[in-house]
C-alpha positions as CSV (number, residue, x, y, z in Angstrom):
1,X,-40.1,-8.5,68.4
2,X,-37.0,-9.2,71.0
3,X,-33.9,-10.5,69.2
4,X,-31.6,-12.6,71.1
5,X,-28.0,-11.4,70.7
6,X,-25.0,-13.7,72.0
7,X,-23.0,-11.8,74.4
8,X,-19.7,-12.9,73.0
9,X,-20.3,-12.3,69.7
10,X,-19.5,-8.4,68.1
11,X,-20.8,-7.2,64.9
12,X,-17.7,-6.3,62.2
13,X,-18.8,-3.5,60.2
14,X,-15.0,-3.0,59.2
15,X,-15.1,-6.5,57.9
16,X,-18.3,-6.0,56.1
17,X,-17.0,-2.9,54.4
18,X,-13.9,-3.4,53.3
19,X,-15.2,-6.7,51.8
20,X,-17.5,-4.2,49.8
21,X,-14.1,-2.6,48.3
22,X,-12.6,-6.1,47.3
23,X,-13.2,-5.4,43.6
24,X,-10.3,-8.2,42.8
25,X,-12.6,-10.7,44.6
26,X,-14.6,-11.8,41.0
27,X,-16.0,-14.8,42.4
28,X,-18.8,-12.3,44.5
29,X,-18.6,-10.4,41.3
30,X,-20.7,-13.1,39.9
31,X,-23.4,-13.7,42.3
32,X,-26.1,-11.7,40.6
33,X,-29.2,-13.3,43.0
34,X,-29.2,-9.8,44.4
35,X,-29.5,-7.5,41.6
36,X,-32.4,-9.9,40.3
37,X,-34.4,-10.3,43.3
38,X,-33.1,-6.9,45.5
39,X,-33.3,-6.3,48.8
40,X,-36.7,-4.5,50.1
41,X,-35.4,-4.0,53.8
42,X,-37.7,-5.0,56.8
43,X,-38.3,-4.3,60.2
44,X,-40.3,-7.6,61.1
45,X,-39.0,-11.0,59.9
46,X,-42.9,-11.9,59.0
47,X,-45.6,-9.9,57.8
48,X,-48.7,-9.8,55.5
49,X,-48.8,-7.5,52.7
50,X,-51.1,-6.2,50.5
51,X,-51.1,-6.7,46.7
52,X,-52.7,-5.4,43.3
53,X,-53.2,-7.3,40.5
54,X,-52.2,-5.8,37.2
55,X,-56.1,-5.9,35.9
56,X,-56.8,-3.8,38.8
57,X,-53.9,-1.5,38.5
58,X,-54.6,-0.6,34.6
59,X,-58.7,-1.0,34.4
60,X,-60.0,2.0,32.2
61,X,-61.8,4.4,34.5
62,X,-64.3,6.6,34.5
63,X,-62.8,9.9,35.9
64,X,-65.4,12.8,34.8
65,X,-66.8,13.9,38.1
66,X,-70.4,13.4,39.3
67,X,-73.3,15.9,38.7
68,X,-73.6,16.1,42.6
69,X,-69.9,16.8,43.0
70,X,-68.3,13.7,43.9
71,X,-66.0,12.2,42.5
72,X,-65.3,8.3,40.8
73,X,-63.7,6.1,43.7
74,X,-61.3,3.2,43.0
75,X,-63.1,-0.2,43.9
76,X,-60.3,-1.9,43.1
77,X,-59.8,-5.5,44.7
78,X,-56.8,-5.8,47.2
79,X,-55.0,-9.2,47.6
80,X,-53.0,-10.4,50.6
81,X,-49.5,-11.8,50.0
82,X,-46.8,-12.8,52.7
83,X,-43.2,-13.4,53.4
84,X,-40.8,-15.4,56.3
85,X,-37.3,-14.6,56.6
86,X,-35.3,-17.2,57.8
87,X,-31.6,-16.8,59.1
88,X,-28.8,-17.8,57.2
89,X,-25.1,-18.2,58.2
90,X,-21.8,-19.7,57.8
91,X,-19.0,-19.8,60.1
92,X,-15.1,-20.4,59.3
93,X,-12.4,-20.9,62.3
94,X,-9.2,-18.2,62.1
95,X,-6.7,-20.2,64.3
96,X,-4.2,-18.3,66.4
97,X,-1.2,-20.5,64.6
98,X,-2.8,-19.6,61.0
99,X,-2.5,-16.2,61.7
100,X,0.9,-16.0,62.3
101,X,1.1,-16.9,58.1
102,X,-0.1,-13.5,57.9
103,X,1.0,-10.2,58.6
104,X,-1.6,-8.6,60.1
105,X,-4.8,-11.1,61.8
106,X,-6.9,-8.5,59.9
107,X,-6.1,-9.8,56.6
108,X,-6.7,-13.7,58.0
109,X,-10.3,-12.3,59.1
110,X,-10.3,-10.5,55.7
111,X,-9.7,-14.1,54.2
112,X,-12.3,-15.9,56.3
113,X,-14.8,-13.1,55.8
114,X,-14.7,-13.5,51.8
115,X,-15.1,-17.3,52.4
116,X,-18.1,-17.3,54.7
117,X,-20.1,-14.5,52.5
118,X,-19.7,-16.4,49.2
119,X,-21.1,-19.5,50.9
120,X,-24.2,-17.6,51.8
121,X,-24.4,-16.1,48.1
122,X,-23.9,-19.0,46.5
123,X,-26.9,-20.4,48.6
124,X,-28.8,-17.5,47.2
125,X,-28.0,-18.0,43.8
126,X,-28.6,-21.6,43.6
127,X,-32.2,-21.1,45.4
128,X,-33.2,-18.2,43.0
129,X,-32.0,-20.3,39.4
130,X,-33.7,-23.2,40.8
131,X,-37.2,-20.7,41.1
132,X,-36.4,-18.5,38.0
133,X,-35.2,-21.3,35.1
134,X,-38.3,-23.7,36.3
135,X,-40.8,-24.9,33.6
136,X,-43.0,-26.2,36.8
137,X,-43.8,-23.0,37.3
138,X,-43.6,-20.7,33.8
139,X,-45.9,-23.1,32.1
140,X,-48.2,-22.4,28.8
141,X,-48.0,-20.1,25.9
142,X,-47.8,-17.2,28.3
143,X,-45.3,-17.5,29.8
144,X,-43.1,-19.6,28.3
145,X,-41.9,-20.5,25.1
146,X,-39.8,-23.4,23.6
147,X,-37.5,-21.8,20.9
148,X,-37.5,-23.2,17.5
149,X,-33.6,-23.2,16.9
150,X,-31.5,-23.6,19.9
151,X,-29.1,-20.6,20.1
152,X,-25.8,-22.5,19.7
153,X,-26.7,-22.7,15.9
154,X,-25.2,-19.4,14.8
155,X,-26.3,-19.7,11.3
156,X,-30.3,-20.4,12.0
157,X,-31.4,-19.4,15.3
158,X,-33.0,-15.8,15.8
159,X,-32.6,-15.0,19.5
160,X,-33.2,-11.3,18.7
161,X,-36.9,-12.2,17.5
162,X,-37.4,-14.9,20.8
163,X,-36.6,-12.4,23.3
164,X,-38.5,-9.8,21.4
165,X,-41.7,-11.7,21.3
166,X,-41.2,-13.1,24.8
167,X,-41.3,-9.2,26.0
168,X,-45.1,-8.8,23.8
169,X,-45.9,-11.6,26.1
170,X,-44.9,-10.3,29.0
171,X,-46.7,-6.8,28.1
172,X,-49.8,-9.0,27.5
173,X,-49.4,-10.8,30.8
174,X,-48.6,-7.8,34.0
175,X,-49.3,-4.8,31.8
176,X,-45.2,-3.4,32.0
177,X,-42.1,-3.9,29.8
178,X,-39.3,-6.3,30.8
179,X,-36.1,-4.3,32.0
180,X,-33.3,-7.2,31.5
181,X,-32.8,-10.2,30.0
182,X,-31.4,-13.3,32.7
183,X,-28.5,-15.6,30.9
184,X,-25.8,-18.3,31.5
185,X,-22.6,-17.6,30.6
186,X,-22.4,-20.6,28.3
187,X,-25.5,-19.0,26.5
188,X,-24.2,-15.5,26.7
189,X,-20.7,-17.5,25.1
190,X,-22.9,-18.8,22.0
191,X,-24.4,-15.6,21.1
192,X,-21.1,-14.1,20.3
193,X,-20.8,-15.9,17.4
194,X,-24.8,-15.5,16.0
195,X,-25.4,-14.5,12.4
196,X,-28.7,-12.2,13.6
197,X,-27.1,-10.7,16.3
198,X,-23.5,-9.9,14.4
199,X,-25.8,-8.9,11.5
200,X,-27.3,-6.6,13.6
201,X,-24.9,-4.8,16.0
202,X,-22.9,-1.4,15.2
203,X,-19.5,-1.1,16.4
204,X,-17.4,1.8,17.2
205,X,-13.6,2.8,17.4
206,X,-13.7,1.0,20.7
207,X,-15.4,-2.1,19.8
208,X,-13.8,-5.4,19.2
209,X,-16.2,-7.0,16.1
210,X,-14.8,-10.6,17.5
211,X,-16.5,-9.5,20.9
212,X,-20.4,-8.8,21.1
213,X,-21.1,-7.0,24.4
214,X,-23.8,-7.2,27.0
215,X,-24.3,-3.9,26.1
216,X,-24.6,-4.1,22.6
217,X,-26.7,-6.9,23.5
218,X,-29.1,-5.1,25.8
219,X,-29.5,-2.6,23.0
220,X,-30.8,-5.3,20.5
221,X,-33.2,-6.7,23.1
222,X,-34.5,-3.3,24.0
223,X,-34.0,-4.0,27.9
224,X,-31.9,-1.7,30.3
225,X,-29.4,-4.9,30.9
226,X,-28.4,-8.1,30.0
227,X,-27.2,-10.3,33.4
228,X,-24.9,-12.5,32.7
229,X,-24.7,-15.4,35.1
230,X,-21.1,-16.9,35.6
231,X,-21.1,-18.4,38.9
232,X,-20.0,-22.3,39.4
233,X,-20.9,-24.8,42.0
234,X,-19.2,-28.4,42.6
235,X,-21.7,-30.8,41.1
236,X,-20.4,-33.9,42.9
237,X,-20.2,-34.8,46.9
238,X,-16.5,-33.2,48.0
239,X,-15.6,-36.7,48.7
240,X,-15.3,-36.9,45.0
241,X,-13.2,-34.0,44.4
242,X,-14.2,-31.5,41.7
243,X,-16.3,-31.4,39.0
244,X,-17.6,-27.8,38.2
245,X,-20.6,-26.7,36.2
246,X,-22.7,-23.2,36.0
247,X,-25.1,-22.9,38.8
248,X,-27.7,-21.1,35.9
249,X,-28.4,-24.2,32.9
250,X,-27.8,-22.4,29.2
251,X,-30.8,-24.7,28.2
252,X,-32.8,-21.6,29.0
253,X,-33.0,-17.9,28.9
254,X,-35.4,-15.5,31.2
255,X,-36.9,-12.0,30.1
256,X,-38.6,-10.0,33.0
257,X,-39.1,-7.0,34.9
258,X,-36.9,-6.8,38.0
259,X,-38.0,-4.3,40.8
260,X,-36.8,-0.4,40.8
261,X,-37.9,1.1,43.5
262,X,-39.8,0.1,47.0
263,X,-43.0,0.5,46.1
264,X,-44.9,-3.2,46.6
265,X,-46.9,-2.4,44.3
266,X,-44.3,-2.3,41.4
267,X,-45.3,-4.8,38.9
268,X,-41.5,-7.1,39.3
269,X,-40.9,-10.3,39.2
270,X,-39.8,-10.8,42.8
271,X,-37.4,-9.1,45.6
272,X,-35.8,-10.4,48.7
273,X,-36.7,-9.0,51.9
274,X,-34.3,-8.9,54.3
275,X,-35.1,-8.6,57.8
276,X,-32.9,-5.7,59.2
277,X,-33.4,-5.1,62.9
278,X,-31.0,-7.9,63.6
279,X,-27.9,-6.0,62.3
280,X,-27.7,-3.9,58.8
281,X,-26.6,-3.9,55.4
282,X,-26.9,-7.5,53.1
283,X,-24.6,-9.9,54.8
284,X,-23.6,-9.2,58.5
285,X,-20.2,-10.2,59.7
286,X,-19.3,-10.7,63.5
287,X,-16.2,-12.4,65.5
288,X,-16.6,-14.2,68.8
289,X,-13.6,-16.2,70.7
290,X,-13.0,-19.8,70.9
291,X,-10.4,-20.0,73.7
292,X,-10.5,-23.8,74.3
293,X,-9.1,-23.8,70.5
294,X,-7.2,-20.7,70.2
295,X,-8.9,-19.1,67.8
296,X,-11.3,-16.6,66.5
297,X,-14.8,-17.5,64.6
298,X,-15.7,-15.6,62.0
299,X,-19.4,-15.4,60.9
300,X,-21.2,-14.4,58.0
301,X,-25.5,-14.4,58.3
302,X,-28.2,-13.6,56.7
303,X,-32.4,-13.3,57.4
304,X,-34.0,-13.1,54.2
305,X,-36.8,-14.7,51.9
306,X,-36.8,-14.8,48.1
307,X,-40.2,-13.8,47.3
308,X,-41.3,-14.8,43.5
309,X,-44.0,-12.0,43.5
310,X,-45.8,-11.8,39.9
311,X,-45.2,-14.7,37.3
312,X,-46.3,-12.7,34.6
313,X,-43.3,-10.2,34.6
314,X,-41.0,-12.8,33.6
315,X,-41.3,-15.1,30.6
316,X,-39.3,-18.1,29.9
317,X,-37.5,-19.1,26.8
318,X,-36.0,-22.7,26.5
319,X,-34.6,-24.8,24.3
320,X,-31.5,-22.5,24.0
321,X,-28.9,-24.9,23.7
């Protein structure tokens, strides 16, 4: 495949890494899109793959060799799956006057560059709550389930037992055991004050009993990690000013397995392939000049697809609040 590269636009590793070491900026912080779908790099922007069900992947087999020395084949059925990147990006102007605010025109690309990137992970994080937290698609008894006390009732609601029978489920349903558990900040907020879970948590010296932990969370739910999801989003036109609310609803809650290594064939509940010939790492940054406006353009893109891959490794809990 031939990419077409504009000749007066330049690739900004520089920008790209030290926006990597921003650990003050918290709004990127909480973009978790890529830690719940991650990256699988490519080096073709479309492709077929192949794919195994999980009946084929843990069917009993017959593995005593044959009388005439042979030995049992697999006969397993392949399926074919696909994916399409498609290019994302975002550009934001760094005006020769503007930069004069600034002490060095590094730190006004530094500002433009943080700008641009969390307009393109925002876009992922809407896209992947809007597939993830969807009844239209985790629908029936197996693979979702309407709680029967919302979870902002401390006193009566059992969110330890939901999330622990939503991971039998999903055992039943892809044959593997969920790895995290997929909340709201507003839900996450309500658990800290829940009878079962309070009940149930042991503290330490360095524990604050007012403050139940992801952590001491994840250990209740038997996963590797809760994900707590804090990012906003305007909910009205920009015309009308501001009005924030959470991109992910606290109305529901998802268990699943999330991908941990490359292997395809890893039972998960999606990734996001990125197509990589076209520049490296998640988000590239690049400059190019604007002289009939005296500035500099900074640009942040993107060529990925969010890829739901197996239902079954995720199960949906709702009703939560």
């Amino acid at each position: 495949m031939t990419v077409s590269v504009s000749t007066n636009a330049f690739q900004r590793p520089d920008l790209a890494m030290a926006f990597e070491g921003l650990s003050l900026d918290r709004e990127a912080q909480r973009f978790k899109a890529l830690e719940i779908f991650p990256i699988l790099p490519t080096k073709v922007a479309a492709a077929n793959f192949s794919s195994i069900a999980p009946e084929e992947m843990q069917v009993d087999s017959d593995t005593l060799r044959n009388p005439d020395g042979s030995y049992q084949e697999a006969d397993s059925k392949v399926g074919q799956d696909s994916f399409l990147c498609e290019e994302h990006g975002f550009e934001e102007r760094v005006d020769d006057a503007n930069k004069r605010i600034f002490a060095y025109s590094f730190d006004a690309e530094m500002i433009a560059t943080k700008r641009t990137r969390n307009k393109l992970y925002r876009r992922l994080e809407i896209d992947l709550a809007a597939v993830l937290f969807n009844t239209n698609i985790w629908t029936g008894a197996a693979l979702t389930t309407n709680v029967s006390v919302k979870w902002n009732v401390p006193a009566t609601s059992t969110p330890v037992d939901d999330v622990l029978a939503a991971q039998q489920k999903i055992a039943a349903s892809c044959g593997d055991e969920p790895n995290v558990v997929i909340m709201s900040k507003d839900l996450f907020l309500d658990l800290q004050t829940n009878a079962q879970i309070k009940s149930q948590v042991v503290y330490n010296g360095s524990d604050d009993p007012k403050k139940v932990t992801e952590q001491q969370l994840a250990a209740l739910f038997h996963v590797e990690k809760v994900i707590v999801c804090s990012a906003t989003r305007n909910t009205v036109n920009k015309a009308q000013g501001y009005s924030g609310g959470r991109i992910w609803p606290s109305t529901m809650c998802m268990v699943a397995k999330l991908a941990t290594t490359k292997d395809l064939a890893e039972p998960c509940i999606g990734r996001t392939f990125h197509f990589i010939e076209d520049g490296a790492g998640d988000v590239i940054v690049e400059t190019y000049r604007d002289e009939r406006r005296r500035s500099d353009m900074v640009r942040a893109r993107i060529n990925y697809h969010q890829k739901r891959l197996l239902v079954g490794a995720g199960h949906l809990l709702t009703n939560t609040n």
